[in-house]
Structure formats: C-alpha cells, structure tokens
Z-matrix of the N, CA and C atoms (Angstrom, degrees):
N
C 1 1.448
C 2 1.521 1 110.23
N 3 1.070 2 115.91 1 141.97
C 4 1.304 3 131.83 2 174.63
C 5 1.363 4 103.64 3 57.31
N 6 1.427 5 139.06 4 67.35
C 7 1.311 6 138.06 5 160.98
C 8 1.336 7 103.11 6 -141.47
N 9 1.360 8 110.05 7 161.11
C 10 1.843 9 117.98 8 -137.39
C 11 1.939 10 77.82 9 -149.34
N 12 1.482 11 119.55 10 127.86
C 13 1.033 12 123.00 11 157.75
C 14 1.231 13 120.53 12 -109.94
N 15 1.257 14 127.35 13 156.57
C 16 1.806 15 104.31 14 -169.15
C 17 1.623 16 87.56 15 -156.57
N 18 1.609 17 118.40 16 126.84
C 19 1.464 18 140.63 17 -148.40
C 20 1.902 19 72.58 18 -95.73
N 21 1.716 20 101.40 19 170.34
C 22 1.067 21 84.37 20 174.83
C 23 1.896 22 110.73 21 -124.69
N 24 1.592 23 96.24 22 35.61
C 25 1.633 24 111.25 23 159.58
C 26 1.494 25 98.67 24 -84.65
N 27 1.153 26 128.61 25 -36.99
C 28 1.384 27 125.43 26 162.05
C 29 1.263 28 151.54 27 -40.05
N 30 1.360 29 99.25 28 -28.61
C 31 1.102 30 147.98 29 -152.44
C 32 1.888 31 106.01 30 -127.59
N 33 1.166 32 114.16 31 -25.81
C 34 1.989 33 122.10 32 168.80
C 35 1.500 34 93.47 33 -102.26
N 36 1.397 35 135.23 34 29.37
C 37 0.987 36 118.77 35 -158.10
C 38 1.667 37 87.35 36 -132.13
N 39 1.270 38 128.54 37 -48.27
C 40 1.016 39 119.71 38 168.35
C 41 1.367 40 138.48 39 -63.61
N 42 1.629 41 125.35 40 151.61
C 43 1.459 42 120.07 41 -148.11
C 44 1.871 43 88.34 42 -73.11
N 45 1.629 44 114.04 43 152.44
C 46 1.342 45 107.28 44 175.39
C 47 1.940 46 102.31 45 -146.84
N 48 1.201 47 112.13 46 135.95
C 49 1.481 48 155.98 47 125.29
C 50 1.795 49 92.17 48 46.43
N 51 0.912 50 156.11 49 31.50
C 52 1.432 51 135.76 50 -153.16
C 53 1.425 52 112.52 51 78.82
N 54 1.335 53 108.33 52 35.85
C 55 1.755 54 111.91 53 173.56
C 56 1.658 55 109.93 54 61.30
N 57 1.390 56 123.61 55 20.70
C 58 1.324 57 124.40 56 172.92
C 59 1.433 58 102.67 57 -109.75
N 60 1.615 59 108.86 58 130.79
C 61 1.649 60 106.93 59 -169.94
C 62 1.551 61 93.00 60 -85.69
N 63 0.958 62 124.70 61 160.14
C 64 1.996 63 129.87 62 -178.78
C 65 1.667 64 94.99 63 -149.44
N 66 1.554 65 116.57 64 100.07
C 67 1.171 66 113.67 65 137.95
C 68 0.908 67 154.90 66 27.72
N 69 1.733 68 101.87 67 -99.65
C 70 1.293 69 128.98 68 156.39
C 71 1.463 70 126.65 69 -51.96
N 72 1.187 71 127.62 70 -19.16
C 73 1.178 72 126.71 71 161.50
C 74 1.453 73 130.00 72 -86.42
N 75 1.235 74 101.48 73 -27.65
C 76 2.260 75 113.37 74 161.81
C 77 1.232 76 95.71 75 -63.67
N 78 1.682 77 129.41 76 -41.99
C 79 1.587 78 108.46 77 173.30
C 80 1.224 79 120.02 78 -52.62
N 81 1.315 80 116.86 79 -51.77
C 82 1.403 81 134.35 80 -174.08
C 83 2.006 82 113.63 81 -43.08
N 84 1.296 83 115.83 82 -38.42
C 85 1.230 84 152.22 83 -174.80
C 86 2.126 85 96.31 84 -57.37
N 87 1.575 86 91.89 85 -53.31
C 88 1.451 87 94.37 86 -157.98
C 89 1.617 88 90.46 87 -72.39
N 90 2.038 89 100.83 88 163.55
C 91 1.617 90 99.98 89 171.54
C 92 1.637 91 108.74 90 -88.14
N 93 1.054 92 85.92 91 150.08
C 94 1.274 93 108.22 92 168.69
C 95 1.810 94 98.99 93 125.22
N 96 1.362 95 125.52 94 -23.94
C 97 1.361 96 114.50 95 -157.56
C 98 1.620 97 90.87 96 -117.81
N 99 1.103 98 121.34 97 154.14
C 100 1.582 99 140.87 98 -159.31
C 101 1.584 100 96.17 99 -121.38
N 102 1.400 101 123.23 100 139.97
C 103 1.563 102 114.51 101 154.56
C 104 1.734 103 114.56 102 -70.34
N 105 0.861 104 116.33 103 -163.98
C 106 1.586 105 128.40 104 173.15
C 107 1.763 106 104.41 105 -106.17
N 108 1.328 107 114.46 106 -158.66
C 109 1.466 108 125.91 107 -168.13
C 110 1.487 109 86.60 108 -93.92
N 111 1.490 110 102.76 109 157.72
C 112 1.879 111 115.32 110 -173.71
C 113 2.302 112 99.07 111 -59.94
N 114 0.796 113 95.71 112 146.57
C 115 1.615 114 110.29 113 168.99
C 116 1.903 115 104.67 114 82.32
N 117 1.209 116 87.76 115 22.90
C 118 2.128 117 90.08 116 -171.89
C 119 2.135 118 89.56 117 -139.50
N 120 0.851 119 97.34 118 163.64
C 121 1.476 120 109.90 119 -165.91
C 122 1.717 121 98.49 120 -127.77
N 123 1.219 122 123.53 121 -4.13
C 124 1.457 123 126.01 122 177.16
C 125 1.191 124 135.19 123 -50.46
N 126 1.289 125 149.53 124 150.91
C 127 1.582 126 117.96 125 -142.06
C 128 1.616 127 78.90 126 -153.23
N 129 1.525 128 125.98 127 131.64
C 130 1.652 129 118.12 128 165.55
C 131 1.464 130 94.09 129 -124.14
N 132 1.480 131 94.99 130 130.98
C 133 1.512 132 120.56 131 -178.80
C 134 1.240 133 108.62 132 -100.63
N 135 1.891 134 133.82 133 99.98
C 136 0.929 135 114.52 134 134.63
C 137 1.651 136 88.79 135 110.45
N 138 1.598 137 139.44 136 16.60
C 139 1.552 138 160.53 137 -136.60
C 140 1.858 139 110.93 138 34.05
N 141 1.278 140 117.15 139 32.83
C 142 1.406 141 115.62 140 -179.27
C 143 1.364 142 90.66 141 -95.44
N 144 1.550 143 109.79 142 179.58
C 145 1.328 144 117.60 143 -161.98
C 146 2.047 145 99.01 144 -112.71
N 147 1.055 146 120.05 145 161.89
C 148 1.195 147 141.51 146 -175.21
C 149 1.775 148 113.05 147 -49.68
N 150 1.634 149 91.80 148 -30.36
C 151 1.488 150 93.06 149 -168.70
C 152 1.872 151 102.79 150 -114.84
N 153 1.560 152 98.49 151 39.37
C 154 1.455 153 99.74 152 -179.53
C 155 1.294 154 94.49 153 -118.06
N 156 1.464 155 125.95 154 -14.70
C 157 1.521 156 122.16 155 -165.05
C 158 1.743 157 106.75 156 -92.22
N 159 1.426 158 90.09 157 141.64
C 160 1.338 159 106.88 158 -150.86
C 161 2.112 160 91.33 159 -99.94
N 162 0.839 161 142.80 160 118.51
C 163 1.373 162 140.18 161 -172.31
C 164 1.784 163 97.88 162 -117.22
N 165 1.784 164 125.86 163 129.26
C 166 1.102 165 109.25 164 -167.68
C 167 1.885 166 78.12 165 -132.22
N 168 1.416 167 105.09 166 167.36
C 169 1.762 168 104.77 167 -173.75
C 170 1.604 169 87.34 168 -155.27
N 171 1.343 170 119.05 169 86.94
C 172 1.297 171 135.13 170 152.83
C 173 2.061 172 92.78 171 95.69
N 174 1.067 173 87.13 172 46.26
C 175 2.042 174 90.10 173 177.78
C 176 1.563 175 102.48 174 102.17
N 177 1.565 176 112.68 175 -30.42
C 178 1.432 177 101.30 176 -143.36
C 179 1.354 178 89.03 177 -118.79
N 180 1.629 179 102.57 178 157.09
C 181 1.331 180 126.39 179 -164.61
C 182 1.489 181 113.46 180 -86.90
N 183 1.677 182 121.95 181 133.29
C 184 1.041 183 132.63 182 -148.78
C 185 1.903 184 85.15 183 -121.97
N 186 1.183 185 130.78 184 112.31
C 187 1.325 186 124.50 185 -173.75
C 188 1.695 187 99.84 186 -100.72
N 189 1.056 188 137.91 187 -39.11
C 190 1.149 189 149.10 188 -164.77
C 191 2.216 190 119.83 189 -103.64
N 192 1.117 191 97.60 190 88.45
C 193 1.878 192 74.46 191 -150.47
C 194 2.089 193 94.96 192 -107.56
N 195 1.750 194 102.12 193 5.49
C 196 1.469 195 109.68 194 -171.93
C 197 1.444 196 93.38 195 -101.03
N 198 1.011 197 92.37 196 111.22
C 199 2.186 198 125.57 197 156.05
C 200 1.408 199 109.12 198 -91.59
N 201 1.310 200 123.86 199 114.31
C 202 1.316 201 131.38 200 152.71
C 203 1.410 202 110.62 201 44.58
N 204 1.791 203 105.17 202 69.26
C 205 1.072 204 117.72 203 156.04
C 206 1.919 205 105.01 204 81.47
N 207 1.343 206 103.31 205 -19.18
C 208 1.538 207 124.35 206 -159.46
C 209 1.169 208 145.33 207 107.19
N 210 1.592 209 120.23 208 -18.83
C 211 1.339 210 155.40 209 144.16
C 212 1.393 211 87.75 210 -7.30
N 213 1.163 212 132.08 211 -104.16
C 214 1.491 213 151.52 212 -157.30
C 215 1.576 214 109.00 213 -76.14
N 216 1.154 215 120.42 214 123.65
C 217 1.526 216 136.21 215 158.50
C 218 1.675 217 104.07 216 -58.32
N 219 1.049 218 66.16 217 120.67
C 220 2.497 219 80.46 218 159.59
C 221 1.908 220 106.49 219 -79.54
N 222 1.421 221 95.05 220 -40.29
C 223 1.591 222 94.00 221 -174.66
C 224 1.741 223 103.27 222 -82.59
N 225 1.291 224 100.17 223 158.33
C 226 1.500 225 110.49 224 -155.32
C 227 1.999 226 78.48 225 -114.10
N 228 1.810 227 124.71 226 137.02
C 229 1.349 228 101.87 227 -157.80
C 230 2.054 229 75.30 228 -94.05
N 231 1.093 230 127.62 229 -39.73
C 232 1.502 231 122.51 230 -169.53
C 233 1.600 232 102.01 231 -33.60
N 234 1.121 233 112.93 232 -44.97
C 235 1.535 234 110.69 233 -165.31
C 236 0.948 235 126.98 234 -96.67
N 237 1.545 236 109.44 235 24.62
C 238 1.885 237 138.38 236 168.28
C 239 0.990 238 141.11 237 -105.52
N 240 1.332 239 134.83 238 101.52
C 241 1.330 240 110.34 239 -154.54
C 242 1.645 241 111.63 240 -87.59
N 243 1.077 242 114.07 241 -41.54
C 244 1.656 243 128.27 242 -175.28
C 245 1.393 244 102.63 243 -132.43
N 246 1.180 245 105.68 244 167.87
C 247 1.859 246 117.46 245 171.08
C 248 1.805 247 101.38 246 -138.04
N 249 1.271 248 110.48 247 122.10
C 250 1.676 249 125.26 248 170.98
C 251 1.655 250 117.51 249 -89.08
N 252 1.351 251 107.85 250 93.37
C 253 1.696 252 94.18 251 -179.87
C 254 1.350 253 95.50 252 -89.32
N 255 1.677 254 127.68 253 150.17
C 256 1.515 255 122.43 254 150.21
C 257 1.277 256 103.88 255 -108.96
N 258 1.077 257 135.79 256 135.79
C 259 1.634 258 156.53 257 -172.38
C 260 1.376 259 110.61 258 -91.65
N 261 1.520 260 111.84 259 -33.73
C 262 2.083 261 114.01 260 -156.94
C 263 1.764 262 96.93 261 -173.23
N 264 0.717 263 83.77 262 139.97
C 265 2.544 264 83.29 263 175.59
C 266 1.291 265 94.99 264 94.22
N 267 1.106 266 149.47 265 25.68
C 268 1.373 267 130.46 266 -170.98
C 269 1.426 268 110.04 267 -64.25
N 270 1.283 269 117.69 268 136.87
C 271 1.593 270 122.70 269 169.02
C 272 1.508 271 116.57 270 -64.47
N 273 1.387 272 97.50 271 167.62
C 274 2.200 273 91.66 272 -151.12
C 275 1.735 274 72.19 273 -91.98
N 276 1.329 275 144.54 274 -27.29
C 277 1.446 276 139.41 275 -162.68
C 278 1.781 277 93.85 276 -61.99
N 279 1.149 278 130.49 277 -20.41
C 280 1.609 279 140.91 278 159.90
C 281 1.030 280 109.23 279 -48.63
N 282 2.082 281 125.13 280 -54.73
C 283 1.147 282 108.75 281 -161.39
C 284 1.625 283 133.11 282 86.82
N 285 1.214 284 106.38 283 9.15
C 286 1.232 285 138.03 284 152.08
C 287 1.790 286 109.61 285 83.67
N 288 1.496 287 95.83 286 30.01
C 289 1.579 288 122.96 287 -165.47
C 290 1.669 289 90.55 288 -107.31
N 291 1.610 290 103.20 289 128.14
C 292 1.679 291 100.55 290 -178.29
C 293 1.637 292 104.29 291 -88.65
C-alpha cells in the first residue's frame, strides 16, 4: 500500500533544470511528497520532516542526496533502473525511517 514505482522513461520524460534529469525532483512531482524551501532539495513525505527520509541506492544508504543547492542530481538516471517511493506501511526492516 501506498508505494509509487516510477520506470525511469518516466522519469527522462519530464521537463528538467538545464537538461539535467534529477530524481529527486520527479519525486517531488508525485502527491503525497512536498519540496522543501527554494535553495534546499528536501523532500517531506506524507508531514514528516526532511531528515526522516530514508533514501537507499542498491540496499545502501545514501545520507547526503543535495548537490549544489539541488541544481544537479547525485544519482546518475542511465544507471537506474526504477525508483520505489513508500508513502505509508513502511516495513520495520526501514527502521521506522519513511
């Protein structure tokens, strides 16, 4: 329940920033998730706060995901295959991190 997969033709599909596709901002797009204040890339899912969201990139934990203000993606989209948002149900193997 409440998880959103997003291909990432889906995802080259939306208009982007200086021709750099960013991720984090197609999340931003879907409902349920809010951007942050202009010059921050922070994303609140669901009224949690920015520093509750848990971002994982092949299992492993990505602590840092703001590049230059936000301008620039850290994730590279060629070398992605899908993106998993969970919104609500989160599994306790999360850790109680949305």
């Amino acid at each position: 329940m409440s998880t959103t997969v997003l291909q990432t033709k889906t995802i080259k599909s939306i208009p982007a920033l200086l021709g750099e596709v960013d991720i984090i901002k197609a999340i931003q797009l879907l409902p349920g998730v809010q951007s942050g204040t202009e010059g921050s890339s922070g994303m609140y899912v669901r009224g949690g706060g920015p520093d509750q969201n848990l971002i994982l990139l092949d299992g492993i934990p990505v602590y840092n995901v703001n590049h230059l203000f936000g301008f620039f993606s850290i994730f590279n989209v060629d070398a992605i295959n899908n993106v998993q948002l969970i919104k609500g149900g989160f599994p306790a193997r999360y850790g109680g991190r949305l």
